[in-house]
C-alpha positions, 0 to 999 in steps of 0.5 A, spaced: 194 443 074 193 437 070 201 438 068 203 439 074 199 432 077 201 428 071 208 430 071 210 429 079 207 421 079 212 421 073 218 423 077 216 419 084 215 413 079 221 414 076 225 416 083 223 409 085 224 405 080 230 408 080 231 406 087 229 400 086 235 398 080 241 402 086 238 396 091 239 391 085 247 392 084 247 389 090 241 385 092 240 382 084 235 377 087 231 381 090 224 379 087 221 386 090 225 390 087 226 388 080 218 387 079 218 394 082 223 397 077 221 393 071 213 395 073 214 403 074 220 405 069 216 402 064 210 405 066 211 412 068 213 415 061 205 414 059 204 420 065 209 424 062 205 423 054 198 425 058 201 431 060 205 433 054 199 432 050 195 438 053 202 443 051 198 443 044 191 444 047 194 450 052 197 452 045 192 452 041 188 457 046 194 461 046 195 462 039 189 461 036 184 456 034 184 457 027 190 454 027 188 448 029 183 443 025 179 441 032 177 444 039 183 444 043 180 439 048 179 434 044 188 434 043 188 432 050 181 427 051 183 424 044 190 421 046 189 422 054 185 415 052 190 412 048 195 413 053 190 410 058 189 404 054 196 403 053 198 404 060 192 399 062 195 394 058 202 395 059 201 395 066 197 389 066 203 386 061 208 388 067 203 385 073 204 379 069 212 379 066 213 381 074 210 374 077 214 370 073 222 369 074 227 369 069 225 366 063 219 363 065 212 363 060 209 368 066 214 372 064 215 371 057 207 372 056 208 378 060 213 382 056 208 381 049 203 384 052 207 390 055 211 391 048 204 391 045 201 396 050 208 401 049 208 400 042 200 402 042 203 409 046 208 410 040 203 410 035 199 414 039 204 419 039 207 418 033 200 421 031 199 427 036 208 429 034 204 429 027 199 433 029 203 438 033 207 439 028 202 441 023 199 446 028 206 449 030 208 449 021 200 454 021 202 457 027 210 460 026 209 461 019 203 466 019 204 474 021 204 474 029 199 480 028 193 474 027 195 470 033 190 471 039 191 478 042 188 476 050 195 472 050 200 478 048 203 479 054 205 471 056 208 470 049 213 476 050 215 473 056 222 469 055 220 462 059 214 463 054 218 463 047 223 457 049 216 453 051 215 451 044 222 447 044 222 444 050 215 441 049 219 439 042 225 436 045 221 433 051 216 429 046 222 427 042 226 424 049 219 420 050 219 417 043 226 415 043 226 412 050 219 408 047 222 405 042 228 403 046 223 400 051 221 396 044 227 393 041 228 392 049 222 387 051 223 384 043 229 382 044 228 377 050 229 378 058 236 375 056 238 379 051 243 382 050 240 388 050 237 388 056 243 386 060 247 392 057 247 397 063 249 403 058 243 402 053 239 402 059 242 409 062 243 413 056 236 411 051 232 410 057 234 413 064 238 420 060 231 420 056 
C-alpha cells in the first residue's frame, strides 16, 4: 500500500506538471504554469525514492533477515526521513524560486535551496543504492536453500524474479534525473542547460 500511495502522488504530480510545460509551448508567460511545472517536476521524484526505499525492506523479509545488517523496517524509517527532509527543503526551495520571476534574487535564492535539498536526496540515495547493493551481493551469492522458505511460492513466480532488476533500473533513472536536476538548478535559470529542451526530455522526462 505504502508503494501504491507513494507512486500514484508521483505519477499525478508528474502528469500535471507535464500539463503544465505543453501549456507553456504556447502560453510562455504564464506564471502559474511555470511555477506549477518547476515546483511539482522537482518534487515528485522524492515520492518515488520513499516507495522505492521499502523494495529492500519487502526484500529482506522475503529472502531473509540474515542478509541484512538492520531490522527491514529501519530501511524505510531511516531514508523515508531523509527523504522527508529533502522534500521539506526542496519545496520550501521551489515556494521561493517559484515567487520571483526571471533572474530575480527571490528566484535565485530559491534555486540554492532546492539544489541543497536535491542534493541532500542524492546522498540519501546514494546511501541506501549502497546498501542495497550489499544486501542483493549476500542474498544472490548464498545457496537459494537458505533463503526464507515462507516466500517459496512467490519467488518462482516470473513478475517475482524480474522484480529485483526493475528496482534496479528504477533506482538508477531516479539517480540520473537527480543529478541532471543538479547540474540544472547549478547552471542558473538562464543557463544553458536549462533552455536545452532535449536535456529536459531525456535525462529527466525519460527518467
Amino acid at each position: 500500500w505504502w508503494f501504491w500511495v507513494t507512486w500514484t502522488i508521483t505519477a499525478g504530480g508528474e502528469c500535471a506538471g507535464y500539463i503544465a510545460r505543453v501549456i507553456l509551448h504556447n502560453e510562455y508567460t504564464s506564471a502559474p504554469m511555470w511555477k506549477m511545472q518547476l515546483v511539482l517536476t522537482i518534487l515528485m521524484p522524492a515520492f518515488m525514492a520513499a516507495g522505492l526505499y521499502y523494495q529492500l525492506a519487502v526484500q529482506v523479509v522475503v529472502y531473509g533477515q540474515q542478509y541484512s545488517p538492520l531490522r527491514p523496517m529501519i530501511y524505510n524509517a531511516i531514508f523515508t526521513t531523509g527523504d522527508v527532509i529533502s522534500l521539506f527543503v526542496q519545496a520550501a526551495g521551489g515556494g521561493v524560486a517559484a515567487s520571483g520571476t526571471d533572474n530575480s534574487q527571490n528566484s535565485i535564492n530559491g534555486s540554492w535551496v532546492m539544489l541543497a535539498g536535491i542534493a541532500f536526496q542524492v546522498a540519501v540515495l546514494g546511501v541506501f543504492i549502497l546498501m542495497g547493493a550489499w544486501v542483493n551481493y549476500r542474498i544472490f551469492t548464498d545457496n537459494p536453500e537458505n533463503w526464507n522458505p515462507r516466500y517459496k511460492k512467490q519467488r518462482e513466480k516470473l513478475m517475482f524474479k524480474l522484480w529485483p532488476f526493475a528496482v534496479s533500473i528504477s533506482l538508477l533513472f531516479l539517480l540520473i534525473r537527480s543529478i541532471y536536476r543538479i547540474v540544472e538548478l547549478a547552471d542558473g535559470w538562464d543557463g544553458y542547460i536549462i533552455r536545452t529542451e532535449r536535456y529536459f526530455l531525456i535525462l529527466d522526462g525519460l527518467m
